[in-house]
N, C-alpha and C positions, 0 to 999 in steps of 0.2 A: 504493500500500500504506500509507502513511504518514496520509492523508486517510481511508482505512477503518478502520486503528488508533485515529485519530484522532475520528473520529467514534463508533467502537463504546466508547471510552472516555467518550464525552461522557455517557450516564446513569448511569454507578458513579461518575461525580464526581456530578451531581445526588442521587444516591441517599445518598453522603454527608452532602452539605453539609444534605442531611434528618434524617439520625442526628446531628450535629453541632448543629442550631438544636434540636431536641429536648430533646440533654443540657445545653443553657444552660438551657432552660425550666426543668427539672426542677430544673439547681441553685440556682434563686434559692430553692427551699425547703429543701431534702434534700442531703443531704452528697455529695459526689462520684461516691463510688461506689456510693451508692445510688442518682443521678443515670444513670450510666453503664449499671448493670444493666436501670432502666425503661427505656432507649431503645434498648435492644438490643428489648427487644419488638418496634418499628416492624420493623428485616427480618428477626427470626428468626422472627415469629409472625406476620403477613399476608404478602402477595404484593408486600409492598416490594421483596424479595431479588428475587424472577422478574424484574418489572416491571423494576427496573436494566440488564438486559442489552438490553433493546429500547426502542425509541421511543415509548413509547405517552404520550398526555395525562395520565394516572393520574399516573405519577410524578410532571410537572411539576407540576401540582396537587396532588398532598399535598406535595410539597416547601415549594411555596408557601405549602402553608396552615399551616405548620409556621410561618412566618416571621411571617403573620399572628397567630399567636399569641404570636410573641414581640415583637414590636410593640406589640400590646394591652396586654400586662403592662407593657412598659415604659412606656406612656402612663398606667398604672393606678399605679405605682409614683411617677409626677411628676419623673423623672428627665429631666432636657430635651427636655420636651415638643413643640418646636417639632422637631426633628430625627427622633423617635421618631413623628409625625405623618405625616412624610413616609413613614416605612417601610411602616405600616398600607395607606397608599395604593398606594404602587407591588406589594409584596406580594399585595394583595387583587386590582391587576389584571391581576397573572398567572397568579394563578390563573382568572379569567375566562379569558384571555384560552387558557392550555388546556384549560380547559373550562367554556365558556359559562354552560352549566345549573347551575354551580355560585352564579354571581352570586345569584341570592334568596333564596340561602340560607348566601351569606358576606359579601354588603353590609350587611345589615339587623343583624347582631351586630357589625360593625366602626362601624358608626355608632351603636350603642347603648354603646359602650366611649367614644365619643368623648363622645356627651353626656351622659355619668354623668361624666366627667373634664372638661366645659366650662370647668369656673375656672380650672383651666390654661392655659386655651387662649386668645387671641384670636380676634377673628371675622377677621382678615388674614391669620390661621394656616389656621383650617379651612378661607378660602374656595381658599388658595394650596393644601391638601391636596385640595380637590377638584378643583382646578384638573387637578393631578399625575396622580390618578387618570382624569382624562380624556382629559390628553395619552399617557398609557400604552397607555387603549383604542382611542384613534383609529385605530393601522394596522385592527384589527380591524373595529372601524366599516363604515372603505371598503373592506373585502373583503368584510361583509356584505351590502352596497350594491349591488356588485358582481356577487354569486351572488344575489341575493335580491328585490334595490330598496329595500330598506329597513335603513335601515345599525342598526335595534335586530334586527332580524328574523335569528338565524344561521346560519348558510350550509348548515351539516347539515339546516336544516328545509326544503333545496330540494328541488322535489318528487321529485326522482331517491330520496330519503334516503327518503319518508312512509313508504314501503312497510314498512320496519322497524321495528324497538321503538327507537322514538330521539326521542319524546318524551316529556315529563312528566307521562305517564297512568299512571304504578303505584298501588297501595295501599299507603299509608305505614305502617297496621298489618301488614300479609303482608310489606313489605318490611322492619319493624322485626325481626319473629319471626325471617324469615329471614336475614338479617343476623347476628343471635343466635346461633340454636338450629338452623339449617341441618347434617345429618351434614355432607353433602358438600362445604361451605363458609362454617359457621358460626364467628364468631368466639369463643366458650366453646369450642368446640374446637380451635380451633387457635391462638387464642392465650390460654391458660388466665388468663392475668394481666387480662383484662378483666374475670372475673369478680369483680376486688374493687370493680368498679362500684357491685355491689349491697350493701357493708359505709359507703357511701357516707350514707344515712340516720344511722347511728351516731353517725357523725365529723364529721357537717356543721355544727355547732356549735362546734368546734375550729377550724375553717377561716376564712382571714381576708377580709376585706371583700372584696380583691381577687379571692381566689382563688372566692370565692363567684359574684362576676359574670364571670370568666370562664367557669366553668365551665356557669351559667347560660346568659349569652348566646351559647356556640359550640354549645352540650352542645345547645341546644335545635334548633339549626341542621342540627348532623351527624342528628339522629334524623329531622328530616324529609327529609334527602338518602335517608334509606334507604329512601324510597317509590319 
């Protein structure tokens, strides 16, 4: 009983520590409790809240990418960069690492964070961050390898899996709109706060160096996952 308490508690702690890396994001710009009320969005307005109660890869991955993002900022911010390097890395590959499909479309904006901030950095820094992010992925790898023959090759895409929608053949504009503007599971409807995405033209001039390249380089990222 204690080991299924135990385990059924293990994603309302993940689910937190998501709403939690959020509200620090939030407060390196915006005061506390304006900080606190955006990050309530994450589980009152998607399916962060559902997701918590069971095991699914979702949560792990956006948890993670939560982390990702706070990582990036701190590496943009120049605040000990050599330590804030390492997070990016291991961050980024957990989120691979619960969901695969996610990698091309969260490596390529984590490395674009790193070499807009290179002065910072040494080449002994980045090579030991890449290092990191490889020892993280390697159980992964050899499960690949394992199910597949080829340890880049993921285990889902074994031919048992084809039969399904489970690979990376959507439409990225059908999947942008619906992602959107979906009744029965659009994000303008259900979580109304998205919508000041589009006051975003306005204000993006107010906005500071960093904030502009995050926003760019993730914001570009999450629009093609919704293919």
């Amino acid at each position: 009983m204690i080991a299924k308490v135990g385990v059924s508690l293990t994603y309302a702690c993940l689910a937190s520590l998501g709403c939690w890396g959020l509200f620090i994001l939030f407060s390196q710009n915006y005061p506390q409790r304006m900080a606190f009320v955006l990050c309530l969005g994450l589980p009152c307005c998607i399916f962060h809240w559902a997701y918590a109660r069971a095991a699914w890869d979702v949560m792990g991955a956006s948890c993670a990418f939560v982390g990702v993002l706070l990582s990036a900022r701190r590496i943009m911010d120049g605040n000990n960069p050599w330590r804030w390097l390492i997070g990016p890395s291991l961050t980024t590959a957990v989120v691979c690492t619960f969901r695969y499909s996610l990698g091309p479309f969260i490596v390529p904006p984590a490395v674009a964070t790193v070499s807009v901030n290179r002065r910072h950095l040494s080449p002994v820094q980045v090579v030991a961050g890449i290092a990191c992010f490889g020892a993280f992925l390697a159980p992964s790898f050899v499960y690949n390898h394992m199910r597949t023959g080829e340890f880049w090759r993921p285990a889902t895409a074994s031919a048992v899996y084809l039969a399904g929608d489970n690979a990376l053949n959507g439409n990225m504009v059908l999947g942008a709109a619906g992602l959107l503007f979906a009744p029965n599971g659009g994000v303008v409807f259900f979580a109304p706060i998205v919508v000041l995405i589009f006051l975003l033209p306005w204000v993006w001039g107010r906005l500071r160096s960093r904030q502009i390249n995050l926003l760019t380089f993730f914001g570009l990222g999450a629009i093609a996952t919704s293919g």
